[in-house]
C-alpha positions as CSV (number, residue, x, y, z in Angstrom):
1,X,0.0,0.0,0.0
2,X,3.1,2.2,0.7
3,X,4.1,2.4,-2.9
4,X,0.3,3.7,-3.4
5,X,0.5,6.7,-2.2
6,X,1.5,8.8,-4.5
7,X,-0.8,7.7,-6.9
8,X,-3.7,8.2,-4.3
9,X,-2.3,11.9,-3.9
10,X,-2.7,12.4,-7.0
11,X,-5.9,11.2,-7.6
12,X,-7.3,13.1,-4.7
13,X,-5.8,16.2,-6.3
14,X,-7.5,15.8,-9.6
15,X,-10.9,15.0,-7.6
16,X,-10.8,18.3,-5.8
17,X,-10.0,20.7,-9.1
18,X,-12.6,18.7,-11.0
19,X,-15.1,19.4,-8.3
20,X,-13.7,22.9,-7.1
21,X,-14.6,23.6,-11.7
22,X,-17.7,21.3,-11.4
23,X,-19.1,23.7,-8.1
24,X,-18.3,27.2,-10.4
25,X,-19.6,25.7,-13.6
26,X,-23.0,24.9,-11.5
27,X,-23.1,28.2,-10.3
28,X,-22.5,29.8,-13.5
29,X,-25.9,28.0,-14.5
30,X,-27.5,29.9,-11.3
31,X,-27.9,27.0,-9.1
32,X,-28.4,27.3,-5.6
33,X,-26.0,25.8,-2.6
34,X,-28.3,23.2,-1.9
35,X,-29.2,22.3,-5.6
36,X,-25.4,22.0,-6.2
37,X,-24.9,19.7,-3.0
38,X,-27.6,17.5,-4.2
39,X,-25.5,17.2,-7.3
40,X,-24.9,13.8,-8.1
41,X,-21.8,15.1,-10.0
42,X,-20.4,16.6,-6.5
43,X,-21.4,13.9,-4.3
44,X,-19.4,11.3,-6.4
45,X,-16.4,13.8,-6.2
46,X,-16.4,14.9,-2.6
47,X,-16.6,10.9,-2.0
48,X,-13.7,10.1,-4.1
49,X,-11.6,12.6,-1.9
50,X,-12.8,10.9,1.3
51,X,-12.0,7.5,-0.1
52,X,-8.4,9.0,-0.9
53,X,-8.5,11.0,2.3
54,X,-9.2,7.6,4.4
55,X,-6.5,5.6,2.1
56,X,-3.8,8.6,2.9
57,X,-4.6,8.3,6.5
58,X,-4.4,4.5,6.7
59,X,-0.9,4.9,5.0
60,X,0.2,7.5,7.6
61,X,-0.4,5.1,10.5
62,X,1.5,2.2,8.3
63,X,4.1,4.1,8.2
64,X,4.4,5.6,11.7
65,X,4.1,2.0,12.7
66,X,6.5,0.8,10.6
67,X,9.1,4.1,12.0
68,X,8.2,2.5,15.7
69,X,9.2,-1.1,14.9
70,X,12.7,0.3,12.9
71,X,13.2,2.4,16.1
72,X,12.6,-0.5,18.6
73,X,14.6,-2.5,16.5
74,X,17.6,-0.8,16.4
75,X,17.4,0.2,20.2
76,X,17.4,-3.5,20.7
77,X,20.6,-4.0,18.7
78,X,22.3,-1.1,20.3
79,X,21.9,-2.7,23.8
80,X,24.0,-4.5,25.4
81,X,23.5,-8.1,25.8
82,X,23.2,-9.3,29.5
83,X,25.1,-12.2,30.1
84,X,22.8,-14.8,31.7
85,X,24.7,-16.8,34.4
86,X,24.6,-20.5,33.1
87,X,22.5,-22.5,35.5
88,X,24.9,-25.0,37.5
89,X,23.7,-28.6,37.3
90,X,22.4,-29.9,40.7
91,X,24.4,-32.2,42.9
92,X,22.7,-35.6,42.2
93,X,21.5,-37.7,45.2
94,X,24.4,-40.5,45.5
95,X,21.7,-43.2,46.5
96,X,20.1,-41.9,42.9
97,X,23.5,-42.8,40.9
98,X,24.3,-45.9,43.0
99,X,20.2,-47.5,41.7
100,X,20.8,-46.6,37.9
101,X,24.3,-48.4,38.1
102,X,22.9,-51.4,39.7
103,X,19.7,-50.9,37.0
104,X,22.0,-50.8,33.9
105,X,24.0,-54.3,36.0
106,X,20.6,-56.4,36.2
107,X,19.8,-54.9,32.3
108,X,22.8,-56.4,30.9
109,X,22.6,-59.6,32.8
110,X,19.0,-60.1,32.0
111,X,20.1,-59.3,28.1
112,X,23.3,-61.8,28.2
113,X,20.5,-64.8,29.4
């Protein structure tokens, strides 16, 4: 959508000097304001500049987000990494080692029957 936008400005452009000559050449003719409002001419204008007004808007808050992210990102890289102290492996129960020694005996004399 970013690469959008200037083709969105542009239209929006061209949609308010069409209706900014559309609203003088009505007048010209002698119509009142609320006879050119009703205009089905200017409603179809002054709704293709809200449709590019909404789009430009959307395209705003894209890329402010996208600033925000860069910004976060780069803040992240600039820090310094905090060394994380490596946990120490617990001190094993004796008994514990002593039973898994004597399992892995009585496994390999029940395999050698």
């Amino acid at each position: 959508m970013l690469n959008k936008k200037p083709h969105i400005e542009n239209h929006k452009i061209l949609a308010e000097s069409k209706l900014a000559t559309r609203i003088e050449n009505l007048k010209s003719k002698g119509k009142t304001d609320v006879q050119i409002q009703r205009d089905s001419a200017v409603k179809h204008l002054r709704a293709e500049i809200s449709q590019a007004r909404q789009q430009l808007a959307s395209i705003a808050k894209l890329e402010s987000d996208i600033a925000r992210r860069a910004e976060e990102k780069a803040r992240k890289l600039a820090a310094p990494k905090s060394e994380k102290p490596k946990p120490k492996p617990s001190a094993q129960d004796p008994m514990k080692k002593k039973a898994r020694k004597e399992k892995k005996i009585a496994a390999a004399a029940a395999t050698e029957e």
